[in-house]
C-alpha positions in Angstrom: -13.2 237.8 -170.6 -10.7 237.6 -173.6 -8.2 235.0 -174.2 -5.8 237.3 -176.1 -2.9 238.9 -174.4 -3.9 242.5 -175.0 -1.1 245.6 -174.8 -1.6 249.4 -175.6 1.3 251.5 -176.2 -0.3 255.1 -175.4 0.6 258.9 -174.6 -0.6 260.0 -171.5 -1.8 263.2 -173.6 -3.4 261.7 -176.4 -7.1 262.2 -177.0 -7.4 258.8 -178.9 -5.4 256.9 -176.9 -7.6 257.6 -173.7 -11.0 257.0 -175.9 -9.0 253.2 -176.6 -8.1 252.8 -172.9 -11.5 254.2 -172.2 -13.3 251.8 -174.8 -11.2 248.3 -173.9 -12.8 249.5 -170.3 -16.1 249.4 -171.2 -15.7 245.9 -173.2 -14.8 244.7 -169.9 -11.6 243.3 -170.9 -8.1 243.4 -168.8 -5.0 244.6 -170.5 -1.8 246.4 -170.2 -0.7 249.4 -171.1 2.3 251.7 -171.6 2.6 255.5 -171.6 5.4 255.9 -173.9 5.9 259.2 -172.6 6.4 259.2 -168.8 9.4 256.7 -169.0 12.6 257.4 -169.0 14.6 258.1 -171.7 16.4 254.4 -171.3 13.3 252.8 -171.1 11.4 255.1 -173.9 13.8 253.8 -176.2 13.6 250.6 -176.0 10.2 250.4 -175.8 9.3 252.5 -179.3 11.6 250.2 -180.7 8.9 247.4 -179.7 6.6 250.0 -181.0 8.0 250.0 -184.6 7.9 246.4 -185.0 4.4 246.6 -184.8 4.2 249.8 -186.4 6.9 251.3 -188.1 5.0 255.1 -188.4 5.6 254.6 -184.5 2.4 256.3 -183.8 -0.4 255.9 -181.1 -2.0 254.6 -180.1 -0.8 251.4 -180.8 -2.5 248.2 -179.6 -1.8 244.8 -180.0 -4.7 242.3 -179.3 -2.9 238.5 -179.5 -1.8 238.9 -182.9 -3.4 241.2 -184.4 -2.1 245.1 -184.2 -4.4 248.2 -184.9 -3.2 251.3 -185.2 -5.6 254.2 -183.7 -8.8 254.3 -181.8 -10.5 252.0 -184.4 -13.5 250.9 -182.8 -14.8 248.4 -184.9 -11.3 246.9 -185.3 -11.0 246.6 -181.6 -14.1 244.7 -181.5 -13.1 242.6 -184.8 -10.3 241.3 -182.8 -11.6 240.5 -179.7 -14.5 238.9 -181.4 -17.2 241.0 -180.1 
């Protein structure tokens, strides 16, 4: 287990954001995640907001592992950060 909060701000359609979701999986980690796209518009907004102060392209995915933020299914990031 990890002692970083871990969040993943996805697309429920996005190739690379399932692989992430996929991969954190198989590290056998817990985290939370958010698919931008199925909220509603009031709640969309304010959460890409939250989103562009990580990462101000706004793309996806977006994950934020305690402090550290990595944009894209970055494999060897993910493990970087989670010390793996």
């Amino acid at each position: 287990m990890t002692e970083f909060d871990i969040k993943v701000f996805s697309l429920s359609t996005c190739g690379h954001c399932k692989s992430t979701k996929r991969f954190l999986g198989e590290c056998a980690v817990e985290y939370d995640f958010v698919d931008v796209d199925t909220l509603d518009k009031e709640e969309r907004e304010a959460i890409l907001e939250d989103v562009k102060q990580l990462n101000p392209k706004c793309s996806f995915p977006t994950i934020k592992i305690g402090e550290t933020v990595i944009v894209g299914y970055r494999e060897d990031e993910i493990k970087k950060a989670l010390g793996l």
